[in-house]
Structure formats: C-alpha cells, structure tokens
MIFIDREN-282060 format. One record per residue: x, y, z of N, C-alpha, C in turn; residue in one letter. Coordinates in steps of 0.2 Angstrom, whole numbers, plus 5000, padded with zeros to 4 digits. Each point is the difference from the previous one (the first is absolute). Example, Ala and Ser with C-alpha at 12.3 -4.5 7.8 and 13.67 -1.06 7.14 Angstrom:
! residues 2
506649725039499650065000500450065000a;499850054996500450065001499650055003s;
//
This chain:
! residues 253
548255965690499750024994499850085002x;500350054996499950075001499450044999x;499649964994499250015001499449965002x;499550024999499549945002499949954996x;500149945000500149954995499250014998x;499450015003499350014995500050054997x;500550055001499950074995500649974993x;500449985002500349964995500049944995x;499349965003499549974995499550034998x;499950035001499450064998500150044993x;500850035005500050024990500449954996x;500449965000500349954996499649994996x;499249955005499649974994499650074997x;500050065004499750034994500150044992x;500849994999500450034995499649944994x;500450034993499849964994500049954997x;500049954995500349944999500750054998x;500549954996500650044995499750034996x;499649964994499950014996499550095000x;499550005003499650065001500550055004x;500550005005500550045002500650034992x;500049964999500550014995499550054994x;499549964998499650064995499950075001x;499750015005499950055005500550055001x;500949985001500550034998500150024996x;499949974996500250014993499650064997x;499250015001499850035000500250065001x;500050025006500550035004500650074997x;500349944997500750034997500549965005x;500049945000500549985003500850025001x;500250014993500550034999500250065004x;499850054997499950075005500149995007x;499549975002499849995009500749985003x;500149914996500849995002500450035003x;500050054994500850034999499850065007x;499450025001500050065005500149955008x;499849945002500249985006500849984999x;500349954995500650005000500550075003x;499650064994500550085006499950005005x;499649955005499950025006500649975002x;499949935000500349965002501050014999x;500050034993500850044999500250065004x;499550025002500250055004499950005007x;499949965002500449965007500349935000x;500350004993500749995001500049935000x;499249954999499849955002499849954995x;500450034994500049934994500349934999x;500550005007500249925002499649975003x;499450045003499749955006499350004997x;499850054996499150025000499849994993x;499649954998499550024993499450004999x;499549974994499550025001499649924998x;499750005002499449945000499350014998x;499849964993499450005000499449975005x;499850055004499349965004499449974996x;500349945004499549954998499849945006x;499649975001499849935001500249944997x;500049955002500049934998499649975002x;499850025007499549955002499750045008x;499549985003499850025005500149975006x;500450035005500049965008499750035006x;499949965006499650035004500550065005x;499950015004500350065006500449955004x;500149914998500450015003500549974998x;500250044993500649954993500250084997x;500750004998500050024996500549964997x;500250064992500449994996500649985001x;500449925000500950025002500349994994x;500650015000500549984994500849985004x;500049944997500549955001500549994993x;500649975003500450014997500249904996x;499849974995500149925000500449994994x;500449955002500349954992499949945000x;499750004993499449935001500549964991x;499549974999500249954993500050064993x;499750055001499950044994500550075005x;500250005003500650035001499950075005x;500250065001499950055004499250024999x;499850035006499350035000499950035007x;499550084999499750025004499349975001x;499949995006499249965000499850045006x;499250034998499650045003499649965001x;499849995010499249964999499950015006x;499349985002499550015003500449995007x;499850025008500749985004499650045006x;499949965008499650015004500450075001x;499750045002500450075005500549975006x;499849965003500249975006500949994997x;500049994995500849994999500650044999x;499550105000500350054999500450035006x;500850014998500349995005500850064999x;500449995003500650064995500249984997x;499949954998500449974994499450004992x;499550055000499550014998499750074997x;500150044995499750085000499849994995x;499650074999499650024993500449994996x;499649974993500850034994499350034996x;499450035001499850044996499650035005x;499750074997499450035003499350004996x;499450035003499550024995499950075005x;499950054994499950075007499250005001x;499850025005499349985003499750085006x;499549994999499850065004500550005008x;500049945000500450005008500750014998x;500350024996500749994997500349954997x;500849984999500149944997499849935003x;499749974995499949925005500349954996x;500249955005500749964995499449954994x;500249984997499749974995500349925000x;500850015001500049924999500649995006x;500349955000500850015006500449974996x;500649985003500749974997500549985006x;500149955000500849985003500450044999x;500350065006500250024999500750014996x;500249934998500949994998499550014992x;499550024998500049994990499950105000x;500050035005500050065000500650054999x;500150054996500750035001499950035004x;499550025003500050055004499750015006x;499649935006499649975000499750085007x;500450045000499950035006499550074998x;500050014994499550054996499349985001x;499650065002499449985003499750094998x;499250015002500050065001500050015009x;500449995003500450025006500550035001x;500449954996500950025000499950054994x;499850014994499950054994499550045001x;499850035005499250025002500150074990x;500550045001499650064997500149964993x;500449954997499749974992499549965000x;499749985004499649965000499550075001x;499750045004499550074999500150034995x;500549994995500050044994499949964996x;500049944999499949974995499249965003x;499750005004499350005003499650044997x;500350065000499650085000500149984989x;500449994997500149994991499249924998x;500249965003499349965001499450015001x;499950055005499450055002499950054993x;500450034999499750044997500049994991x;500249935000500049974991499549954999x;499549995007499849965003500049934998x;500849965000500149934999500249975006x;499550005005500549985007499849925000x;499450004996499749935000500449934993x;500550084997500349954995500649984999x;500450045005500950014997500250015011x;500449964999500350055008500849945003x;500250045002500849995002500149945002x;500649974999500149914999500850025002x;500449965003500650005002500449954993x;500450035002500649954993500349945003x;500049964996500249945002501149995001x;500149965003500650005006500749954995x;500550015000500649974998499749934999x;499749955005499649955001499849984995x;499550034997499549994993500650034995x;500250044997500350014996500749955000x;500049975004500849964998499849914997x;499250025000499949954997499450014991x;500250084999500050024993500349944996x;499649964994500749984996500250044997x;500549994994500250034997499450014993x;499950074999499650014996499450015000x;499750005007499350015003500250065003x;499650064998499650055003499450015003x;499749965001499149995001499949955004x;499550005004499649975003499549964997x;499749934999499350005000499649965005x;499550045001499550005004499449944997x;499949955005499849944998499449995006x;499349985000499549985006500049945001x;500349975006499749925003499450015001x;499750004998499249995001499749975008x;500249944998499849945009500650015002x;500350065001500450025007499850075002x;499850024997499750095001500950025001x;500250014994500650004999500350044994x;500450055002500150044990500849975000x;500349994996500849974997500350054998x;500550015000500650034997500849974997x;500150014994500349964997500550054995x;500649985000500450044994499949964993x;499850044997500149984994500550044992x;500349974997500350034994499950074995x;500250055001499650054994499949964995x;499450034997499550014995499650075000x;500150024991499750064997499349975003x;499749964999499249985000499950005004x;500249995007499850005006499550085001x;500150064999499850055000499350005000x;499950004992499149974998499949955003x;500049955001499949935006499950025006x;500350055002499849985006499950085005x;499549995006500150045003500650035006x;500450084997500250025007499950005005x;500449985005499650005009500450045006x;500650024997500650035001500450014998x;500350095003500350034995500750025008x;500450024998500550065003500350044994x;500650025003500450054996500349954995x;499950034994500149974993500450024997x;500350025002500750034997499950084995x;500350004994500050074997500350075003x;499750035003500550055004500449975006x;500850025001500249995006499650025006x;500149945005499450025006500750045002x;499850075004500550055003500549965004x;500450035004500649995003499749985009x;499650075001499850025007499250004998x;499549995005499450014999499950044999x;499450064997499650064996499950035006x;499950065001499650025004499249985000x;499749995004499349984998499450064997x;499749984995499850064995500450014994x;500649975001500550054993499849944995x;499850034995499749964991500250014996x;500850035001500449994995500049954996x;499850014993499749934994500949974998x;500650055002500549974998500249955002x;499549985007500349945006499549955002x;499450014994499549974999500049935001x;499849975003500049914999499749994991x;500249944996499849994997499649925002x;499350014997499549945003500149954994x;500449965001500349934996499749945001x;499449985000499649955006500749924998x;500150004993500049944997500949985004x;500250045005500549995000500249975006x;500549995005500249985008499450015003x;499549955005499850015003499349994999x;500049994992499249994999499549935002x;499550045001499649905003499450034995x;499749914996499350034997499849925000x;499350034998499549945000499749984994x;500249954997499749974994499350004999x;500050034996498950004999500049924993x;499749955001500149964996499249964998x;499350055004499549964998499350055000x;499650004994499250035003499749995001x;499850015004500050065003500649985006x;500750045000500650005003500049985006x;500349945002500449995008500650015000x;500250005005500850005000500249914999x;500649994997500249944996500149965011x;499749944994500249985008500749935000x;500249985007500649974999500149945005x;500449995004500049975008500450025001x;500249985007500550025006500449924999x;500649984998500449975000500449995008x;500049955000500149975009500950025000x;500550045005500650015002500349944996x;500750014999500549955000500449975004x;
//
C-alpha cells in the first residue's frame, strides 16, 4: 500500500455523505468546474483511462480496511461491488482507482482489481505532471474535498454493458459496508431521480487526435460534460431525510 493506511482512513471518513457532496457541487457550478478538469485530463491525452468522481463516503473504516471493488455475477446479473476489505489483502493485483488530493498530495480513496481498470498502471507516479496540474485546478477552485480523478473502467466491465444501458446505478448493502454497481436501461427520468457520482468525456467535441499541449484551452477541442452518458455511476436518493437506496449482495453462481 503506497500511503499510510491511517492517513487514508482519516480522510475517507472525513469526506461528505453523497447527498451533502453533490449539493455543495452544485453549488459550486458543477458544470463549469467539470468541463475545466476534463481539459486537463484531454490534454494529456488521458481520456481512455481518467475520469472524474464524486467524493464521497458510504460508510466509515478503521486504518486497517479500506475500500475495494470486485468484480461478481450473481442472480441479478453483472456488478461492481465496493466493500469494506482488511489492507492485509493489498497486493499487485490491487491499485487506486480513485484519488482525493490532500495536503500531503494524492491519497487513494478507493482500489480495484486491476483487470476492471483500462488503465490500471496511472497513478500520480507514472502521470506525476497531470496529476500536479490537475492538483494545483482543485487547489485553486477549492473542490479537492469534492470532485478528484477515478480511472475508467476496462473491456472487462464494458463487455458486460447490455444492450441499451449507458449508466451505472449505485446501490448501499447496508449489513455489508458495501456500495453496488449495476447497469441499468436509459431512462429520461433517471436524471431528476437521481444523483451523479461520475462523469468522463461525454462526447460533443472530437477528443483531438494527439494530446494538447498542457495549458492550451482551445474551446474548439473542449471536452463536452455529458454526465448522462458512457460511464456514468449515480445514487438514487429515495427517502427523508435521503439515504442511499439500500440492496444486498447476491451470493456467485
């Protein structure tokens, strides 16, 4: 493990619930914000591998658990499962697939089996100056507590898209300390329903040929922020005062 596992329960559980991270964005100008990390990210050339993730919590673990995400096919069919998971388990077959940036710099926020990652080898080590420059876009809009880099998901997950599903939804096992992920069918009502929790490049302008130079904001090669499209994960707010909907974990087949 790269950081201190107590510096990385420290700030896990200090970040927001969804629901208060997402307001707070929104506040914000989420939109705008977006679109200004996504040009970072196209200009290093990195919109196969890097998107953006709302920070947030699901639940609190000590310094010696984090976050993982596994890959299952159960009775209700494909799924991402993120759950509580001792550190003792982290290994190479194990990396960040998100950050939160922090005084001490990036700290991973969650992990992933590497086979659900496109690109499992991006890190702020291997990307040191995208990750500085998009550090330094966080710093200075000050949402480092609300929005920060998530890795794209791998052939793996995608080849179990069905037909029809562009979306994710994000679903809480409760009595597992556990968040779900699931395709589901487009729906126009999903939007109002429900919160975004993930965005990448959403199509509208062609992503360029060759990466940008870093700095260039030419708006003619501008990412357009599409949340509703490829790649999107949300959480249904269905009660009040809002939980996240809750579900179970369906046992392998």
């Amino acid at each position: 493990m790269s950081a201190d596992s107590s510096v990385v329960s420290k700030i896990y559980n200090s970040l927001s619930n969804v629901f208060d991270a997402n307001h707070s964005l929104i506040e914000r100008g989420r939109e705008s914000c977006l679109h200004e990390f996504l040009q970072i990210i196209s200009a290093y050339g990195l919109i196969e591998s890097v998107g953006l993730r709302l920070l947030h919590r699901h639940n609190f673990i000590s310094s010696s658990e984090v976050m993982v995400e596994r890959s299952v096919l159960d009775t209700d069919g494909f799924a991402l499962i993120t759950r509580v998971e001792s550190t003792a388990i982290l290994d190479e077959n194990f990396v960040p697939n998100s950050w939160v940036y922090a005084d001490v710099g990036f700290v991973p926020m969650e992990y992933s089996h590497v086979e659900l990652l496109n690109d499992p080898t991006c890190n702020p080590e291997t990307y040191t100056d995208f990750f500085i420059e998009l550090g330094s876009k966080l710093r200075d809009l000050g949402l480092s507590t609300l929005v920060g880099p998530a890795l794209t998901s791998s052939p793996l997950v995608e080849k179990n898209r069905p037909q029809g599903a562009t979306q994710m939804l994000e679903m809480t096992a409760l009595d597992d300390r556990a968040n779900i992920l699931r395709y589901v069918l487009d729906n126009p009502g999903l939007k109002e329903q429900h919160i975004e929790t993930f965005w990448s490049w959403g199509g509208g302008s062609e992503a360029p040929d060759s990466p940008k130079e870093p700095g260039d904001a030419n708006p003619s090669r501008a990412p357009r922020v599409n949340p509703m499209r490829t790649c999107t994960r949300i959480c249904p707010s269905v009660q009040n005062p809002p939980v996240h909907q809750g579900t179970f974990i369906h046992r392998s087949q």
